[in-house]
N, C-alpha and C positions, 0 to 999 in steps of 0.2 A: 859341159857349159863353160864356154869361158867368163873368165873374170869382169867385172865392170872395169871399165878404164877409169885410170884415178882424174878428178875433177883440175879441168885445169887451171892455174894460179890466177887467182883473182878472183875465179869465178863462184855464183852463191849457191850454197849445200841446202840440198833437200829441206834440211830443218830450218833454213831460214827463210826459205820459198814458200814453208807453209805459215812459219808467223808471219811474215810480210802477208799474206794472202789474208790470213787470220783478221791480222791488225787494219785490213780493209774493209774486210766482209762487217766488221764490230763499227766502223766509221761509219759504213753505209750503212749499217741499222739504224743506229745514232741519227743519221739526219731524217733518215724515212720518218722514226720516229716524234723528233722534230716538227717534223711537216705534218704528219696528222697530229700535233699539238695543234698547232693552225690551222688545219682542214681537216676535221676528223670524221664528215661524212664521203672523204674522197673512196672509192671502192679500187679503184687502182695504188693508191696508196700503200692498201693494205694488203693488196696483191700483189705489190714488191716488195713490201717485207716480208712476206709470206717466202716468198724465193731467196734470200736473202737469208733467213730461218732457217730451210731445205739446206743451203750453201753450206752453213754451218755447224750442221747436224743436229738440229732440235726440230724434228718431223711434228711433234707434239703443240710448239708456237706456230711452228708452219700453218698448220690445222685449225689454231685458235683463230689467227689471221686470216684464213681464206671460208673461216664460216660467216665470219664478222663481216666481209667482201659480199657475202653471200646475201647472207640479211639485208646488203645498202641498195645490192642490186633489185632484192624485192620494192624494196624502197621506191625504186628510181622507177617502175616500172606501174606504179598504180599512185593516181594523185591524190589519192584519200589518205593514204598512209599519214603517220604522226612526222617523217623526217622526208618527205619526197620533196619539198620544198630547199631544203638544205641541201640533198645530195643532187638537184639539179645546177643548186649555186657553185660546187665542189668542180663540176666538173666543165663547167663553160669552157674553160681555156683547152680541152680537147677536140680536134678535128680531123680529117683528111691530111693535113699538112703535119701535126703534130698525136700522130696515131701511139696511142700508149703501146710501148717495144714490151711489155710484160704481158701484149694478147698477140705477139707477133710467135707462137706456141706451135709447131707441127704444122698441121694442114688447117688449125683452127682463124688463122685470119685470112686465107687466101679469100680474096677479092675482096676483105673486109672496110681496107679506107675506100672504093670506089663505093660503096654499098652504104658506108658513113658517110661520104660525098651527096651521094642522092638525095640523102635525109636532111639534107639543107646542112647549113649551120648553128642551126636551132628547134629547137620542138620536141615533143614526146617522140617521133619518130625517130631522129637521131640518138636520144637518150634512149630507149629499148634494144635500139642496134648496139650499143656496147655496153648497157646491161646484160645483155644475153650472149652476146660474148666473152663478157667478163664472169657472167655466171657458168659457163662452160669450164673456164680457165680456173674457176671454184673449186667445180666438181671434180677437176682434174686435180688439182694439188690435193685434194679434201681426202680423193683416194686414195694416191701414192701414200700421203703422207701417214693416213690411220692404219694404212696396210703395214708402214713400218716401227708403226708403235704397239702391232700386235693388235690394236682394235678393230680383228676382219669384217665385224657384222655392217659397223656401222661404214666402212671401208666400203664394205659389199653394198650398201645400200645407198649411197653418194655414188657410186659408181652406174648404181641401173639410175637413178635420177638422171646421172651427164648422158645416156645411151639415149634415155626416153626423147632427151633435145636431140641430142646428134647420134645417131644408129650404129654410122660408118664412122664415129672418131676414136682411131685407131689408138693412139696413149690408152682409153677409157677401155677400149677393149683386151690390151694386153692386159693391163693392172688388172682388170676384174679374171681373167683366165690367173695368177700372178696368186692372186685373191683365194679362188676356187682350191690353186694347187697347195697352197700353204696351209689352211682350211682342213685340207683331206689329212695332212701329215699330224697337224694338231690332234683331228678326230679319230686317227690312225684307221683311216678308209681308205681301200686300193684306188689307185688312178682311174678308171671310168665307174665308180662309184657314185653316184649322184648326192647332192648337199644341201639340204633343206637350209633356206634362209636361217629360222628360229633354231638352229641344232650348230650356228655358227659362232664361235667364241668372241668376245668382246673384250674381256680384260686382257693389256700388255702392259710394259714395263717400259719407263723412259728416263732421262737423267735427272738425278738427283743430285743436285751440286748448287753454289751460290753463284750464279749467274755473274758472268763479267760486269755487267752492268748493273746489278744490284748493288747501290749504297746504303741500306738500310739497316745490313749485317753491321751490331757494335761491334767493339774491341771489346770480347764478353771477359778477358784476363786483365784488362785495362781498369789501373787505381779504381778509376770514377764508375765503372762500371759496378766492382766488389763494393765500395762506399754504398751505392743506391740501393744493391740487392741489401746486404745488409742490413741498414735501416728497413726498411721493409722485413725482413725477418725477423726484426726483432721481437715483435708484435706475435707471430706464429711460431718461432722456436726458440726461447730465451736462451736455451743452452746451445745453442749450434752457431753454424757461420759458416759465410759460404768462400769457400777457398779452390785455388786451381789445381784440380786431380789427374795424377797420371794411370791413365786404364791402358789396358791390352786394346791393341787394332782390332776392330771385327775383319774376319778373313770370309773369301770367296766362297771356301768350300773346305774339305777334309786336307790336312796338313800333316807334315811330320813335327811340325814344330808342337804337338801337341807335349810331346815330352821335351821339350827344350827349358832348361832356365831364365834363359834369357827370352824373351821374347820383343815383337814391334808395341811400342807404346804409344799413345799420344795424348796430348793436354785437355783438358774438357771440365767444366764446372763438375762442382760439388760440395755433400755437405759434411762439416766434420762438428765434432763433437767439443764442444770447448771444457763444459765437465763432465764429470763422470752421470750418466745416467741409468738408472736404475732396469732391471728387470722387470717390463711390465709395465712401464712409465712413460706418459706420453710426450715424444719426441718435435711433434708439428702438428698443429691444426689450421687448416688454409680454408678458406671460400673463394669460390670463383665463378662468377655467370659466366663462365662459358663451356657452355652444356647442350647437350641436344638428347631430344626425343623421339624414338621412329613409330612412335605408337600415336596414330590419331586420336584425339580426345583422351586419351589416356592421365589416371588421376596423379597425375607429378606437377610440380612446384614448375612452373615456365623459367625459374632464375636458375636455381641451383638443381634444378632434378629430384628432390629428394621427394616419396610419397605426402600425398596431401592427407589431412587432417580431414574427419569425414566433415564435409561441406552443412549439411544437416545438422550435426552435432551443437547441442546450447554454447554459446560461449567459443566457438571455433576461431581462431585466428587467421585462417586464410582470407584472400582476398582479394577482388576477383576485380581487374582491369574496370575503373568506370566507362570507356570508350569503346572497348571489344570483353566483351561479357566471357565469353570462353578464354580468356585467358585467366590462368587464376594460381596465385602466387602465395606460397605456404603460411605468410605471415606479413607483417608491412614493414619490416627489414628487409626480408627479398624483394616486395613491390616497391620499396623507394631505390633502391641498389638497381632495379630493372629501367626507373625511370631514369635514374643516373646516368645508364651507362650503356643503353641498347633501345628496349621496347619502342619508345616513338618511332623510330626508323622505321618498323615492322607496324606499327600499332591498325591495326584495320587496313592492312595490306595484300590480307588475302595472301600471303605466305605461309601459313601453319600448316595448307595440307601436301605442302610441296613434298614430296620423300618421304610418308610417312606411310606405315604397314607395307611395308616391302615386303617380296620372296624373301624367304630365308638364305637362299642364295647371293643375296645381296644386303644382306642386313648391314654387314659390317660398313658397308660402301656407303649406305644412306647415311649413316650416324656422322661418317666422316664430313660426307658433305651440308649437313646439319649444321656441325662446326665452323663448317665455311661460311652457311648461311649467319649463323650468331656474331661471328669476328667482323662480318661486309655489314650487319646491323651495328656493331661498336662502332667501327669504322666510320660509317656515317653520321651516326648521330652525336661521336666526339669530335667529326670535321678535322680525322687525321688520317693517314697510311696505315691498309690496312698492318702490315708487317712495324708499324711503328705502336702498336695494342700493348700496351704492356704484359697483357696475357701470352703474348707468344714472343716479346719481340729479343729477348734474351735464351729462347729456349733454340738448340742446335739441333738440327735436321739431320743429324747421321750427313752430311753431305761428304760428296769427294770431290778432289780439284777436278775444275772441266778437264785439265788433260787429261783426266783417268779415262772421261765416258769421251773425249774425240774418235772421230771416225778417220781414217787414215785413208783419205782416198787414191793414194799412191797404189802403183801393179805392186810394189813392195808388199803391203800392207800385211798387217798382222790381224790376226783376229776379231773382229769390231769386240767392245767392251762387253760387259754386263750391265747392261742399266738395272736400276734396283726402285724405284719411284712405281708402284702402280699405278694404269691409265687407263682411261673408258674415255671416249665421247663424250658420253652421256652427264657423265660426274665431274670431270676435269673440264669441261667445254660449257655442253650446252644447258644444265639444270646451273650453273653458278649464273651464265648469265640472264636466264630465264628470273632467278631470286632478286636478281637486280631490277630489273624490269619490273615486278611487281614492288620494288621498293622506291618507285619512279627514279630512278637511277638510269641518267643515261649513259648507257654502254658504250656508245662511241665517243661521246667529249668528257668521261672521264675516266680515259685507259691508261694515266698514269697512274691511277690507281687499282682499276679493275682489270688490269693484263693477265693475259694464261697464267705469263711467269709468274705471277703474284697469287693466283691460285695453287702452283705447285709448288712451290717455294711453304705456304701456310699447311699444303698436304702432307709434305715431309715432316715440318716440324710437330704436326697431330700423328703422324706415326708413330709408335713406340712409344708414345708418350701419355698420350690421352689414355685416359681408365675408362674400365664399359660395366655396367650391369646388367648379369642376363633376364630375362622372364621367371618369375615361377613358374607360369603357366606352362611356357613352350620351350624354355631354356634358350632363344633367341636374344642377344644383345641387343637391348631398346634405350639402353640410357647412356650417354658418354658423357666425359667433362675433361677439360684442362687444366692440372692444376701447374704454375708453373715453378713454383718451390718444391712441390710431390716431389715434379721429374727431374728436380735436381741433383735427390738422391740416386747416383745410380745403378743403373739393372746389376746384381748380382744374384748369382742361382744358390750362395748359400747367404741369404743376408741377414744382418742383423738385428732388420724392424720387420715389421707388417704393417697391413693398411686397410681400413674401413672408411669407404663412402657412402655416407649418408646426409647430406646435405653440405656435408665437410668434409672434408680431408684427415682422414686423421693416424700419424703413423705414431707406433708408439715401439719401444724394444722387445725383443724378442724374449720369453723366458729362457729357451732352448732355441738351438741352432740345429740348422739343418743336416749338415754333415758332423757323425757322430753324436749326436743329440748334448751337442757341446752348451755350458751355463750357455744364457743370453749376458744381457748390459750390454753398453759401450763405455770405454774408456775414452775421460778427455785427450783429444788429438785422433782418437779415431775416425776413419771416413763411415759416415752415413751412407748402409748399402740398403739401396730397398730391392722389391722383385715385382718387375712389371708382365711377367707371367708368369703361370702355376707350378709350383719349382718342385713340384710331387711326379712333374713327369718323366719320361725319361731325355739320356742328355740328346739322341737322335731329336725327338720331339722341341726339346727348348730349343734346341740348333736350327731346325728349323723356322718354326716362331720366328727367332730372331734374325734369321734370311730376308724373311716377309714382311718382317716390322722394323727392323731397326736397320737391315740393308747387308748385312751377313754375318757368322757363324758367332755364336757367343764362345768369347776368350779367356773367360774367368776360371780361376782355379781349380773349381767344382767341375765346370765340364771338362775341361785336358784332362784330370785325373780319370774320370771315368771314361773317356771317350778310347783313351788309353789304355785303360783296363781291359776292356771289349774289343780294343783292336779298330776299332773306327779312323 
């Protein structure tokens, strides 16, 4: 093969063809976005940013965007609806003359403006001809895009929806054949195997990183930042303080660098010791509503999770919501802290049985999005962003720079990335904005706040962080929380605290240490390590864990020493 010929003088290099491209596709988001600031029941709108999302390699917004398309178009097509008035008004300025170029798709508009023509320039008729058009153009993006975030089912299932309208439309039928074949390799089934819908995978993996356009990430190393934490600690850990720590990189996968001295480092909060603390002595106690429960009617605390006091009992402290009676809160420190800082929002919402008694198979999934539900309830009832909650808005998502998770769509191209973010339809998409909906929340004029991004961005930061309690009963994860001083201290597999939740947070020092059954204490100036999974297992085991929750391979001294030991 011969060489490429060298580029000649003057002219612009690859790398600069894709930021210039880069720095347009971010523009044009930007205004799309814009524009449904002002029009945000337009369904074409949202249908170009949708492709625009595609452009840029986030299949996962793609998707949020062409469901929300989806929903306006139901909208526009029955005049009973709560918004069909609104997305009739969105869309006047469409006609024959000015046919939206984001349904001009394959063979999906052929004879579509003369057919928009007919329909007049006005009436239900014209408005169902590019409802159904643009819901075609839905299903189409809806597929491609869950099929490359790994969610085939629901992939699968948007895809016979676009066939059921159009039979012959070919995109919908490759994707779903696309669909079937990746499907069979997942389930590792020979090629004329047949695939039962319900036997088709749903969970995938998408990127994890702080969005270009997210301004809501502080300067978490920044003076005024440690000042606020601080004060706020004061109150929960007299003797600590939170200062900036240098940890090991979490890596992809097995490395040689497990025996290395040296290793990648990077900056990240944490908590250090200012005096010496004793053996045994407790280090933090924190509260925090924000908590979720997967167990319907289940006897826990609505604020902090913790078991309720028997309700029967003479003299009981609990306390049970005057306005919605099943709610019922362990004492009237958690029911005014609830009214403070969430419950109204929720309050007779008809939200409690959202995601609650799940499969086992999905336990973990519900709780998560539990937390999502509690944070969209702060969020609203403090009339702020949600990512601006104080419960989350300091805490760090494992994230990595978008260039790590870019897709290089060059013939060059190197291996697409590892996205590390878990992603469903169902959990990332459609149950957040369903939670909304029941919290009269409207989803389309207020998507500076309720964006996909903004649901995955809050998913990250609950990864690896949040704490869970299992069942006695079934040993199923039913109770999670956030604490966000907890998560400050961080994951180490030999550390020097432990931690019990029970209504509170509370970590205290270690007597003994995990490797070598070394004293406990902490000395002033030492960092505060806690352990965010069970450090009794082995290092194959935690290494994993921390792939799945924190986004890859735990780097800590305890695992290379072992992992090295065995040869790993």
């Amino acid at each position: 093969m011969e060489a490429p010929s060298p580029a000649p003088s003057g002219s612009v290099s690859a790398p600069e063809e894709r930021d210039a491209r880069l720095a347009a596709l971010l523009q044009r988001r930007q205004e799309l976005t814009d524009s449904l600031a002002d029009s945000p029941y337009d369904f074409i709108l949202f249908l170009e940013r949708a492709v625009v999302y595609s452009d840029l390699g986030y299949p996962d917004l793609a998707a949020g965007d062409a469901y929300r398309a989806l929903l306006l178009t139901d909208e526009a097509k029955d005049e009973s609806y709560e918004y069909h008035d609104q997305v009739t008004e969105a869309l006047e300025n469409y006609s024959s003359s000015n046919f939206p170029k984001v349904l001009y798709h394959g063979t999906l508009s052929d004879g579509a403006p003369d057919l928009f023509s007919s329909q007049g320039s006005s009436g239900l008729g014209m408005l169902n001809t590019l409802a159904s058009l643009a819901a075609v153009r839905c299903f189409q993006i809806l597929a491609l895009s869950l099929l490359l975030c790994g969610s085939l089912k629901s992939a699968y299932e948007f895809c016979e929806r676009g066939l059921k309208a159009v039979p012959d439309n070919q995109d919908l039928v490759e994707i779903k054949s696309y669909i079937e074949r990746l499907a069979r390799r997942r389930l590792q089934k020979a090629d004329n195997e047949p695939v039962q819908i319900q036997e088709i995978p749903d969970r995938g993996v998408v990127r994890r990183e702080v969005y270009p356009w997210n301004t809501y990430e502080p300067d978490r190393f920044s003076q005024e930042s440690l000042s606020f934490l601080n004060a706020q600690l004061a109150e929960m850990a007299p003797k600590c303080e939170v200062r900036v720590s240098n940890l090991p990189v979490l890596l992809d996968g097995a490395s040689s660098t497990d025996g290395y001295d040296i290793i990648p480092t990077c900056n990240q909060l944490g908590l250090f010791a200012k005096e010496d603390i004793a053996p045994g002595e407790v280090v933090l106690q924190e509260y925090s509503p924000l908590t979720a429960n997967n167990r319907h009617k289940e006897s826990t605390c609505d604020a902090c999770g913790n078991e309720l006091p028997p309700l029967t009992k003479q003299g009981t402290q609990a306390k049970c919501c005057p306005e919605c009676d099943d709610t019922v809160f362990c004492d009237e420190f958690c029911y005014s802290k609830a009214q403070e800082l969430y419950h109204p929002a929720v309050c007779n919402k008809d939200v409690d049985a959202i995601a609650k008694d799940p499969e086992a198979t999905v336990a973990d999934e519900s709780l998560y999005v539990l937390l999502l539900s509690r944070l969209l309830a702060m969020s609203s009832h403090q009339d702020i962003h949600p990512l601006d909650v104080g419960a989350i808005k300091y805490i760090w998502g494992d994230f990595v720079p978008p260039s790590v998770n870019d897709i290089d769509l060059s013939v060059n191209a190197e291996p697409p990335p590892d996205w590390t973010l878990p992603f469903s339809f169902k959990y990332n998409i459609e149950t957040p904005l369903h939670i909304l909906e029941k919290m009269d929340i409207d989803i389309f004029a207020n998507l500076d706040r309720y964006d996909t991004w903004v649901f995955n961005t809050a998913y990250a930061k609950f990864r690896g962080t949040a704490s869970a309690r299992k069942s006695l009963r079934d040993g199923r994860p039913d109770v999670a929380a956030v604490h966000p001083f907890w998560c400050l201290a961080n994951h180490d597999c030999n550390p020097n605290v432990t931690w019990e939740w029970g209504g509170r947070m509370v970590l205290w020092a270690r007597k003994t240490r995990v490797v070598g059954n070394q004293p406990g204490g902490i000395k002033a100036g030492e960092e505060i390590f806690n352990h965010y999974c069970d450090v009794d297992l082995d290092v194959q085991s935690r290494r994993e864990w921390a792939k799945g929750s924190l986004g890859g391979w735990c780097m800590c001294q305890r695992c290379r020493d072992e992992a090295q030991a065995i040869g790993l």
